[in-house]
Backbone bond lengths (Angstrom), bond angles and torsions (degrees), N, CA, C in turn:
res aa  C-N    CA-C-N  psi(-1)  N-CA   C-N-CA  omega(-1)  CA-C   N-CA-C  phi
1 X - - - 1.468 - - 1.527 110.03 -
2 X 1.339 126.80 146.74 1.259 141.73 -132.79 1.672 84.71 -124.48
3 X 1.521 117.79 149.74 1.237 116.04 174.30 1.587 123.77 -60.34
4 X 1.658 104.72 -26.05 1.155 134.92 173.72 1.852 114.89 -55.32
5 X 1.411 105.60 -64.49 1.297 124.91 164.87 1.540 117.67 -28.50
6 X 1.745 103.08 -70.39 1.121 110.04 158.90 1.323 148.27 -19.44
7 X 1.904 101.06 -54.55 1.683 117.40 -175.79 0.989 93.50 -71.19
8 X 1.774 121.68 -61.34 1.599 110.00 168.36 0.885 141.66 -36.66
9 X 0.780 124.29 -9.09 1.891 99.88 171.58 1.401 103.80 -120.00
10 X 1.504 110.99 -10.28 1.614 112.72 169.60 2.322 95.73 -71.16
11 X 1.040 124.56 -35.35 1.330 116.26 -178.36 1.584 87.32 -171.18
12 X 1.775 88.79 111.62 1.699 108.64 167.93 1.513 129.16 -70.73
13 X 1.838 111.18 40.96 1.362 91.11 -168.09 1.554 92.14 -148.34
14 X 1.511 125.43 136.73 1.165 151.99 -177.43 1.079 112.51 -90.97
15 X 1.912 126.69 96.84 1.756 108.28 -179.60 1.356 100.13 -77.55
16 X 1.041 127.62 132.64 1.329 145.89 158.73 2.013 115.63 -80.18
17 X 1.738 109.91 89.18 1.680 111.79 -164.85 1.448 91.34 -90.44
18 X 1.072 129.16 91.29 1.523 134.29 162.56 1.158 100.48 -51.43
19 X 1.251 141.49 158.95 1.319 147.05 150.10 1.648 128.04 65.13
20 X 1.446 111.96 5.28 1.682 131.10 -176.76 1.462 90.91 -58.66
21 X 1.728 104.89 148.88 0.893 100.72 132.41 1.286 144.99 -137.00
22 X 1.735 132.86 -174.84 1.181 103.59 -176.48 1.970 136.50 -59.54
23 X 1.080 109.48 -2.15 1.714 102.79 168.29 1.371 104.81 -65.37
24 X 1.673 131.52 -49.49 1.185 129.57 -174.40 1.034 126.72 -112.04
25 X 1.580 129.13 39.68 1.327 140.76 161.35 1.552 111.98 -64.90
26 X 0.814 134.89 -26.18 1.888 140.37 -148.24 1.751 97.29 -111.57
27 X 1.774 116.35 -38.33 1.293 103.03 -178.85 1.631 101.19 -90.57
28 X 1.436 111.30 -18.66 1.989 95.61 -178.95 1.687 96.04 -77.00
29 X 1.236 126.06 -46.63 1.326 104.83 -176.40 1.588 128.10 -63.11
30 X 1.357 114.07 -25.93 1.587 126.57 156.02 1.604 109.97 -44.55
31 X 1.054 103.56 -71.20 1.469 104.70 165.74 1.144 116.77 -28.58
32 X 1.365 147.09 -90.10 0.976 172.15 -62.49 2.010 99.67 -151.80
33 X 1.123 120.15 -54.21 1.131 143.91 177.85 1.423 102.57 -75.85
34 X 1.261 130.76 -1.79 1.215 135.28 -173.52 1.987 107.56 -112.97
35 X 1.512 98.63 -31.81 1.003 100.58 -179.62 1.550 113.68 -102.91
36 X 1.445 121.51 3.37 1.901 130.07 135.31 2.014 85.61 138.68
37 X 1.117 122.71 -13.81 1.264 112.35 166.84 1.512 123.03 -48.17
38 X 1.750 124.14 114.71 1.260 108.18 -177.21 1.439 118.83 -125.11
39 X 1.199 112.25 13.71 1.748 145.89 175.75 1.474 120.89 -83.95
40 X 1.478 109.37 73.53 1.454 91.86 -175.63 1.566 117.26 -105.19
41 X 1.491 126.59 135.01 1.491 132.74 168.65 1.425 120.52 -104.71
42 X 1.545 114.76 126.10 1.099 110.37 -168.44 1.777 88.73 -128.32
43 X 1.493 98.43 104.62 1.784 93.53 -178.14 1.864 103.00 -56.93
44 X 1.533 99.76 -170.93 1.317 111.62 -152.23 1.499 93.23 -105.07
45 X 1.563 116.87 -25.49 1.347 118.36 177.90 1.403 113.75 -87.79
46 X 0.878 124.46 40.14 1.739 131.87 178.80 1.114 107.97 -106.93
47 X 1.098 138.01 -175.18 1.455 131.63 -160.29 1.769 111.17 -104.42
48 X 1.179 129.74 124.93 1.219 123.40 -140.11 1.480 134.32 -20.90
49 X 1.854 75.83 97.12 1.840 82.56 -160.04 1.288 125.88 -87.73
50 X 1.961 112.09 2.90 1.452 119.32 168.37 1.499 106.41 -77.51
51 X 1.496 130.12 -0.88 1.006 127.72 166.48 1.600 126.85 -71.75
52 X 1.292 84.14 -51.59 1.533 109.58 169.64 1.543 115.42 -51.83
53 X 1.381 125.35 -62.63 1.317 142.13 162.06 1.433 101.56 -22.27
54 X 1.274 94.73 -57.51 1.686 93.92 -161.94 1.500 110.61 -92.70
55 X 1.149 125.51 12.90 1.365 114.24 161.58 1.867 102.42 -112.14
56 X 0.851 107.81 4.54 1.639 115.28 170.28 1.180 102.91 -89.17
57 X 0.911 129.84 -62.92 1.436 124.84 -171.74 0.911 113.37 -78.10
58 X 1.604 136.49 -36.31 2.023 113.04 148.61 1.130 131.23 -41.47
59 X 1.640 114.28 -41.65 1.961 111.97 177.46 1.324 90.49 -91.63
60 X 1.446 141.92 15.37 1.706 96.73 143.78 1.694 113.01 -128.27
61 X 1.301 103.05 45.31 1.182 124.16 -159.14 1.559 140.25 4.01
62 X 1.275 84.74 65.32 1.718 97.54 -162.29 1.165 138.69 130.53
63 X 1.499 115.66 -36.83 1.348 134.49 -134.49 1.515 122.13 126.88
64 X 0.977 125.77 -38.63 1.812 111.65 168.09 1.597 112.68 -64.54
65 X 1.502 78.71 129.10 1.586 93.18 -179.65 1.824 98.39 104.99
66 X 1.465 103.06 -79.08 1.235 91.33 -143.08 2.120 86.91 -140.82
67 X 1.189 137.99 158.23 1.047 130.14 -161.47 1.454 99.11 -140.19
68 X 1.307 120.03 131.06 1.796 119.82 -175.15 1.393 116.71 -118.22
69 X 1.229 129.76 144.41 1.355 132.99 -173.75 1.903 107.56 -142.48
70 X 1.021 121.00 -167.52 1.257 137.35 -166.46 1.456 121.71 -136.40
71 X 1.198 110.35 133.10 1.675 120.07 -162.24 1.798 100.43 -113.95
72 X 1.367 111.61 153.17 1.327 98.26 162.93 1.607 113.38 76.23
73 X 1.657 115.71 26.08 1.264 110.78 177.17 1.466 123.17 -102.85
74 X 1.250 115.16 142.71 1.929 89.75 -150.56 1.967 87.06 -134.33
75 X 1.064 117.46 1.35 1.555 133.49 178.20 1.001 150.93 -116.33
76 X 1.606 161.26 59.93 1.623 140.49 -139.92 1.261 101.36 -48.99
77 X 1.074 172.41 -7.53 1.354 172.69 169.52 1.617 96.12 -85.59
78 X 1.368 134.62 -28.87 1.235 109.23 166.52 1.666 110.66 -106.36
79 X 1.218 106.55 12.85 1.678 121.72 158.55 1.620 103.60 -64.91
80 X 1.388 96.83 -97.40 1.618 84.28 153.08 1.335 150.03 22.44
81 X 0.995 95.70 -68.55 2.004 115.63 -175.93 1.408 100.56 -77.40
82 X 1.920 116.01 -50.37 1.515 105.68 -158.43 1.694 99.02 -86.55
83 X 1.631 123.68 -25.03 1.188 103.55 152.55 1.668 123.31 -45.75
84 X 0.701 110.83 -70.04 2.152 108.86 -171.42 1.497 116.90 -60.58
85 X 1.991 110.17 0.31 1.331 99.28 161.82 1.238 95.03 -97.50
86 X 1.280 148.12 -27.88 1.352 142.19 -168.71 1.761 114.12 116.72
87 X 1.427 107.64 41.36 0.764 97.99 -167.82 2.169 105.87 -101.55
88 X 0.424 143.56 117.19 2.040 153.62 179.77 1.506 108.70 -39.11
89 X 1.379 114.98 -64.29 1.243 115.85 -160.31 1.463 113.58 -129.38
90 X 1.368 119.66 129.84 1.573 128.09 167.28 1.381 127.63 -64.11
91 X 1.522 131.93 120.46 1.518 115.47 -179.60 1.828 94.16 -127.15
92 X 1.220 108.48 121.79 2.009 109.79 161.05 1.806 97.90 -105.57
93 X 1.375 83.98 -175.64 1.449 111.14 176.98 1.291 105.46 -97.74
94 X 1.472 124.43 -27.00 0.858 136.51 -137.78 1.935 105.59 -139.35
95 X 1.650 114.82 136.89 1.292 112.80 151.70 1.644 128.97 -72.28
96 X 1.115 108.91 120.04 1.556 125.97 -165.29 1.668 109.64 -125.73
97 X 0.781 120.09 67.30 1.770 115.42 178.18 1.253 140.01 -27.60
98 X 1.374 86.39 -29.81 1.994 113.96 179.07 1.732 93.50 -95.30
99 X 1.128 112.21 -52.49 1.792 97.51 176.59 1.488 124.57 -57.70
100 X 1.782 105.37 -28.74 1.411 106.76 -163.70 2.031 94.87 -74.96
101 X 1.666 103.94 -52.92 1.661 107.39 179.58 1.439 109.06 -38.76
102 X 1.405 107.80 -42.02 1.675 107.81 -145.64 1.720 101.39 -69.76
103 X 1.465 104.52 -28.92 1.749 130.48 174.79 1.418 122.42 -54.06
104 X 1.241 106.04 -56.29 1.489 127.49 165.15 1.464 112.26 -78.75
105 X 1.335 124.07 -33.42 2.308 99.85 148.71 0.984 130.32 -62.80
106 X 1.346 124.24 -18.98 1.604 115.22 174.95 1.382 119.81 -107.42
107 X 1.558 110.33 24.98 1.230 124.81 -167.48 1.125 128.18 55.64
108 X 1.546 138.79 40.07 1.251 138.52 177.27 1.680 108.49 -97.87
109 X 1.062 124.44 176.40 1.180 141.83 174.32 1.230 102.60 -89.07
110 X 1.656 122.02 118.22 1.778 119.96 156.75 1.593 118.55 -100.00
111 X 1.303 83.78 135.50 1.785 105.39 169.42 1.639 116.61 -125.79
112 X 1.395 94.39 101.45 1.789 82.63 -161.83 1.612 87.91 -124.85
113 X 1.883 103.53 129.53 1.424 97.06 -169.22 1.640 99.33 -77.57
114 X 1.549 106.11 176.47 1.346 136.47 -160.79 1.417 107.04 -149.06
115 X 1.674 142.67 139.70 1.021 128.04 155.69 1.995 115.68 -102.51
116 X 1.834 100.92 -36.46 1.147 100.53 -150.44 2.278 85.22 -104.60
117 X 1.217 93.95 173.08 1.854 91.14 174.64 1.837 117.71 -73.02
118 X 1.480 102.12 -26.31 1.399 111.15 166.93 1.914 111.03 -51.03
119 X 1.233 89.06 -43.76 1.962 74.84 -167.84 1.687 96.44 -107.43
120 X 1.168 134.07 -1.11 1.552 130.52 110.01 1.522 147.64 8.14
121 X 1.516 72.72 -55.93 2.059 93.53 174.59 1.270 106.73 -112.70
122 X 1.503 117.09 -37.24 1.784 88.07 172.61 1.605 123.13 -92.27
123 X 1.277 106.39 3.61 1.671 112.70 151.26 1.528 115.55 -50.55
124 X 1.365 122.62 -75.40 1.329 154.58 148.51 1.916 92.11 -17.86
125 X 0.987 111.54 -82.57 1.921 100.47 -178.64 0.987 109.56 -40.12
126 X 1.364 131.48 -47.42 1.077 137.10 177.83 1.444 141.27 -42.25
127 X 1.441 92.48 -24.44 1.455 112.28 -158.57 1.557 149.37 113.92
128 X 1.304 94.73 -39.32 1.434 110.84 153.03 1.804 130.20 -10.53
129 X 1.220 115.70 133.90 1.109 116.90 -168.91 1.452 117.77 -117.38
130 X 1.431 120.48 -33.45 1.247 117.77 162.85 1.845 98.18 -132.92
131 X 1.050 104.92 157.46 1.976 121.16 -176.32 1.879 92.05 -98.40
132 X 1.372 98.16 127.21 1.412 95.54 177.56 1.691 89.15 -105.02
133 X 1.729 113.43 111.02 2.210 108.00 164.04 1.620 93.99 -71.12
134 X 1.530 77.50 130.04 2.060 83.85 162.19 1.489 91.93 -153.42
135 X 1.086 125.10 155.23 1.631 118.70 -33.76 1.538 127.93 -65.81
136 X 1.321 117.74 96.43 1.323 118.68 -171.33 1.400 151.46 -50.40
137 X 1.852 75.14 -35.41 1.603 113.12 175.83 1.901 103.69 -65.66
138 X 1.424 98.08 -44.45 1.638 100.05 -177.44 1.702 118.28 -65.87
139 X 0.879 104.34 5.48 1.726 102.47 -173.14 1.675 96.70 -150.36
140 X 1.252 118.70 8.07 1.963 95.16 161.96 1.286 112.29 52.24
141 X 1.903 93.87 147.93 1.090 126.96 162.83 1.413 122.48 -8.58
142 X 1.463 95.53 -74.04 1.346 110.93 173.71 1.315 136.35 -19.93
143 X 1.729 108.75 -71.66 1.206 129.72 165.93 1.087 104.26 -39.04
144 X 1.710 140.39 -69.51 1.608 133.28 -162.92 1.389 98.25 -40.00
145 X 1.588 101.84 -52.76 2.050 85.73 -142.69 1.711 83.61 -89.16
146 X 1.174 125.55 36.18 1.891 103.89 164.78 2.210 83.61 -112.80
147 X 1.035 124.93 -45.94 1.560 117.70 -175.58 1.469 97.51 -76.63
148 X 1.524 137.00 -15.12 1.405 94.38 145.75 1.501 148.71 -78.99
149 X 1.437 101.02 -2.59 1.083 112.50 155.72 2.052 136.16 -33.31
150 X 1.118 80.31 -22.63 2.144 109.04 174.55 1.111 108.88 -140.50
151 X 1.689 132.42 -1.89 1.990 104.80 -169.13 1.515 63.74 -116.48
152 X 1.577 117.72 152.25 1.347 135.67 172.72 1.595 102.83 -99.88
153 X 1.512 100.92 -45.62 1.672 110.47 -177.49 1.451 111.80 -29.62
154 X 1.206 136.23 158.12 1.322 143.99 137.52 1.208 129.07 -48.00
155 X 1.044 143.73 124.32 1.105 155.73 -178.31 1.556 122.60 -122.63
156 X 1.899 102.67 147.67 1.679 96.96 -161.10 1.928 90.17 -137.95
157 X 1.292 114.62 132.57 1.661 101.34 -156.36 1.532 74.45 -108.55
158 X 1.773 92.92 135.91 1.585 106.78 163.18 1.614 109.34 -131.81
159 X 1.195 130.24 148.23 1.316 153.73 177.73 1.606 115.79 106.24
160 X 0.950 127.29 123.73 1.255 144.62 174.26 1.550 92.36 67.22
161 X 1.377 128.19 72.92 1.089 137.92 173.41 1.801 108.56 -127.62
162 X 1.364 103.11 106.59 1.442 92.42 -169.40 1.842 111.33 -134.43
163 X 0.944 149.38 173.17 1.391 149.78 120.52 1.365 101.25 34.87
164 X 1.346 109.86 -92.53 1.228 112.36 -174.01 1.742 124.64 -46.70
165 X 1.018 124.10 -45.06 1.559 138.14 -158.23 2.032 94.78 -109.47
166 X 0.953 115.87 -30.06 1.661 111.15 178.67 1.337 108.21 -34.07
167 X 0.992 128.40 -66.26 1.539 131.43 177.33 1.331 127.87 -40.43
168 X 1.376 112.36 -47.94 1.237 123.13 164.50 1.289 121.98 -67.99
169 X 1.168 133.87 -40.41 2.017 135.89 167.86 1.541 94.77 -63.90
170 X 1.499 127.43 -33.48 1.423 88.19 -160.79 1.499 95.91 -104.29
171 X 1.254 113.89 23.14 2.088 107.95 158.79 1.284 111.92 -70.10
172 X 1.671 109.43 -15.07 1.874 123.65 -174.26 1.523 98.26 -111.97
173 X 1.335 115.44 -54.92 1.352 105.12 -159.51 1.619 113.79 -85.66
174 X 1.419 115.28 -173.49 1.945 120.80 177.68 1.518 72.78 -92.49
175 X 1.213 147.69 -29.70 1.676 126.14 -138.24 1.249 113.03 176.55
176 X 1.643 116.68 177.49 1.627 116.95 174.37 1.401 95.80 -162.22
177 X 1.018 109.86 136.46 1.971 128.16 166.87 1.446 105.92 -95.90
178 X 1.499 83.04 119.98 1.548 97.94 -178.34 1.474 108.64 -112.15
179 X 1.587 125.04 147.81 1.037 131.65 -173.27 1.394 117.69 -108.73
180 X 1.430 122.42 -90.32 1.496 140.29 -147.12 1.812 90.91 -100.40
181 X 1.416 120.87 -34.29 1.303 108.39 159.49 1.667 133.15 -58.97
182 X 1.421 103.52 14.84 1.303 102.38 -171.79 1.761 100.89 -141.47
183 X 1.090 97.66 -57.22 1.724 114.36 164.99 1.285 115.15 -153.84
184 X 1.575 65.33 139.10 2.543 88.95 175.38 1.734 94.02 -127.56
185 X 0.874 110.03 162.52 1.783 115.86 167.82 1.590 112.38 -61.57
186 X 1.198 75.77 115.26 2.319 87.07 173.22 1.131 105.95 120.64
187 X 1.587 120.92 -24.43 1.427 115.64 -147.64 1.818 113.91 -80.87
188 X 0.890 150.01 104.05 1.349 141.24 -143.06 1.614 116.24 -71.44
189 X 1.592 105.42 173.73 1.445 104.36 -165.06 1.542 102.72 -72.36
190 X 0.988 125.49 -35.63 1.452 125.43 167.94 1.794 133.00 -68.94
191 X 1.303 116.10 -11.05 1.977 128.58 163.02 1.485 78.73 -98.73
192 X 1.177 169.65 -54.02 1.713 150.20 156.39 1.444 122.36 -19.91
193 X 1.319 100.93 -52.90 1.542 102.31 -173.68 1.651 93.38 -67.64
194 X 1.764 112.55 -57.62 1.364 105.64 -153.38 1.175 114.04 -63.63
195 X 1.617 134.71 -37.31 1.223 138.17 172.61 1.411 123.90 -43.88
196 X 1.394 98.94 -46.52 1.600 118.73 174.16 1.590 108.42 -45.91
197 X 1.026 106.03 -53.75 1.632 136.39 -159.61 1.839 88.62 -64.60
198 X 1.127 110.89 -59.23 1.573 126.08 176.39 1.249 104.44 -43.35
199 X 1.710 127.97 -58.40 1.220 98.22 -139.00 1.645 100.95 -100.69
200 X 1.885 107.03 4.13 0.927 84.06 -168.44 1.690 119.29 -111.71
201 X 1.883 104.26 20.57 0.994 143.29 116.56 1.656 137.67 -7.88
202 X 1.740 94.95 -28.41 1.495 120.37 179.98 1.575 114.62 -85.29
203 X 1.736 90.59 -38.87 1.496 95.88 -159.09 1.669 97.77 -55.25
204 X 1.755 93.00 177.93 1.348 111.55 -173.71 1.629 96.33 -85.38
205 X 1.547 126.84 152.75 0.947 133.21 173.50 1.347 116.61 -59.50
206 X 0.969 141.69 -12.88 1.154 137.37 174.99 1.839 135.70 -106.62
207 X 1.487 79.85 0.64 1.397 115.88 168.34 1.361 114.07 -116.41
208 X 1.442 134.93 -7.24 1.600 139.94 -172.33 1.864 99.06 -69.64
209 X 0.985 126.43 134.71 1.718 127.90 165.64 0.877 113.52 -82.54
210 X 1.951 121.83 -35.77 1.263 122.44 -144.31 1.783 89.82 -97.46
């Protein structure tokens, strides 16, 4: 079991900080890590977010506490990078074969999204360790548990995953990456905490950490 594995199932949910930047990476994840979230994504298009990466993963040295990865990776050359800032785990939008291998040689964790079961399985050949559905929110419940019917992989539904519907993806899914319900740019350390506090309020009782 993967440190990753671990946070999961201690709390199935991935904040996804689009757009952070590095001055306030250390107090949203304090936040956040305070309220049992230990999954952090910091896509690649955020504002220098190998910076960010890498001062996250020095103050929590590694993985205690709280474990950081990278969103938005569309390259092994930017595999690469979030390995040598310290970053754990890979997340695309996209199935990439050469990103998913290149992930799993340097020992990182891949999450390479998928919509249809075709790029499903050659994610999964690939190597892949968990199937990120995106857009999840756009195709429902439903859809997961009929394509798990053939993808064995784990799967973690991100986009339009909110409060309301959390409960329901994760009767199918290991997880869900949440975004703008948690943080958007501006939003303060305190609508962070409380939202947080909200959504994770949703989970199923038997999945709640807090």
């Amino acid at each position: 079991m993967t440190l990753l594995d671990k946070y999961l199932a201690e709390c199935p949910v991935i904040a996804i900080l689009r757009g952070i930047k590095p001055e306030e990476i250390l107090a949203v994840c304090d936040v956040l890590a305070g309220e049992g979230i230990r999954l952090i994504e910091v896509p690649l298009n955020s504002p220098e977010a190998l910076r960010s990466i890498g001062l996250a993963a020095a103050h929590y040295h590694g993985g205690s506490q709280l474990l950081i990865g990278a969103g938005t990776v569309l390259t092994p050359i930017e595999v690469e990078q979030v390995a040598q800032a310290g970053g754990k785990y890979i997340i695309s939008p996209n199935c990439d074969a050469a990103v998913i291998r290149r992930t799993v040689e340097l020992g990182l964790v891949s999450i390479p999204g998928f919509l249809t079961p075709t790029e499903g399985f050659v994610a999964a050949a690939a190597g892949a360790h968990y199937l990120k559905l995106f857009p999840a929110g756009s195709f429902g419940v439903g859809y997961v548990k009929d394509i798990k019917a053939v993808l064995k992989a784990p799967i973690l539904a991100v986009g339009g995953v909110n409060s309301d519907n959390l409960g329901s993806f994760l009767a199918q899914c290991a997880g869900a990456g949440i975004g703008s319900s948690i943080y958007k740019p501006g939003k303060s350390l305190e609508q962070i905490r409380q939202d947080a506090r909200a959504l994770l309020a949703a989970l199923p009782a038997s999945r709640n950490a807090k």
